[in-house]
Structures are given as structure tokens and as C-alpha cells.
Steps between C-alpha positions, in 0.01 A plus 500: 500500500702599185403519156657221399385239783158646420574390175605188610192446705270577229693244223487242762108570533436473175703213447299326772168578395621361129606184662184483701270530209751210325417309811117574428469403153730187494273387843202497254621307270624243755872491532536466826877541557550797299222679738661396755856644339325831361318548834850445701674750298211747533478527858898461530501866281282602768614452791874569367673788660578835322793709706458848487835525554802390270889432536647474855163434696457169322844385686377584816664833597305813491567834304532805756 
């Protein structure tokens, strides 16, 4: 893995954990849709996937 999708990795870890937490807080004070939203978009950052790869692998073919 690169720098950069390391990078990428850790953002979207961070970003999930934030939205996680949202998802905590707003479920104690009883909203129940907007847990439901903040906990959606937490695990979706999650279990998104980071290539370690960039440019022509994403269409499919592979570098040599």
C-alpha cells in the first residue's frame, strides 16, 4: 500500500469514527433517523474500499 491510499485509509477512518460518535450522541438524545443516517454513513466509511493502486488498474487492465 502507497502513501497516499494509506492516507486515504486513515481519512476515511477518522471520518467514520466522527460519524459514529455523531450517531452516538444524536441516539441519546432520541432522534432516531439521524442515528440511523450517522450510523449508515459510519459503517459505509468502513467497509469502503481503499485501492492501493491508482490509474489503469481501476479500468480493469493490469500494469506489467
Amino acid at each position: 500500500m502507497d502513501t497516499s491510499s494509506a492516507d486515504a485509509a486513515r481519512l476515511l477512518r477518522a471520518l467514520a469514527v466522527r460519524a459514529l460518535t455523531l450517531a452516538l450522541l444524536v441516539g441519546i438524545t432520541g432522534d432516531a433517523v439521524l442515528t440511523l443516517l450517522f450510523a449508515l454513513i459510519g459503517l459505509g466509511l468502513l467497509l469502503v474500499p481503499v485501492d492501493s493502486t491508482a490509474g489503469a488498474d481501476r479500468a480493469g487492465t493490469r500494469r506489467p
